[in-house]
C-alpha positions, 0 to 999 in steps of 0.5 A: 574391179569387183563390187562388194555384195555384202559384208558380215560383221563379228562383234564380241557377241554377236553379229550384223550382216548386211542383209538385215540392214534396212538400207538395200545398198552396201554403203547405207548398210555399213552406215546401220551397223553398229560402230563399236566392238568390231572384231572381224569383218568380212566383205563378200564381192559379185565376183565368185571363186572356182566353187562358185562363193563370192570371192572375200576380203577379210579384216581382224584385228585392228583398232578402225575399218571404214568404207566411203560411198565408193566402197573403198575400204580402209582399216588401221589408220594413224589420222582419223580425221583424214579418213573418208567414209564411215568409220568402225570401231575394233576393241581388244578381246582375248586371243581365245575370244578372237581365234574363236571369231576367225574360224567362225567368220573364215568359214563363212561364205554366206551360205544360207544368209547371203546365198543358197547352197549351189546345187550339186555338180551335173555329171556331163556325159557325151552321147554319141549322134545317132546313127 
């Protein structure tokens, strides 16, 4: 099973990835972001896609997202209190607000925060053996 990389925050007005938490694990990051406000999360994995980006998972919309120890992950429960882990709150924005934010985190693969730009593709050419 993968194991996530990293994650990005969208809140109404800003962001918070796990890179600029002082904690170096995923799980104590998630405990430094800020709990209020979550529009969108994104979970990057060390698993990379046929591009070479991590592979994602991507939660919108809901009222809570939480993450225990383990990285398990949940969103939109009905008991808060039977939930593990650390709990996020999601707040209500307007359709134009969070259509803005899905784009925006959709299209964000981590290039630059979480990773560099792969290099170009090197063209493989067969050279024949000498005779």
């Amino acid at each position: 099973m993968p194991k996530i990389r990293a994650f990005k925050i969208w809140y109404s007005d800003k962001t918070f990835d796990s890179t600029q938490a002082v904690a170096k694990d995923v799980f104590g990051a998630w405990q430094e972001a800020p709990d209020q406000d979550v529009q969108v999360v994104m979970f990057y994995f060390d698993e990379n896609d046929g591009m070479g980006r991590p592979t994602r998972k991507y939660m919108r919309g809901e009222d809570f997202y939480a993450m225990d120890e383990t990285e398990n992950l949940s969103e939109h429960f009905d008991d808060i209190t039977k939930v593990k882990g650390v709990v996020k709150y999601g707040k209500y924005t307007t359709n134009e607000s969070i259509t803005k934010l899905e784009v925006e985190s959709f299209d964000d693969y981590g290039e630059g925060w979480l990773w560099q730009n792969p290099p170009a593709p090197v063209d493989t050419v067969i050279k024949p053996d000498p005779i």
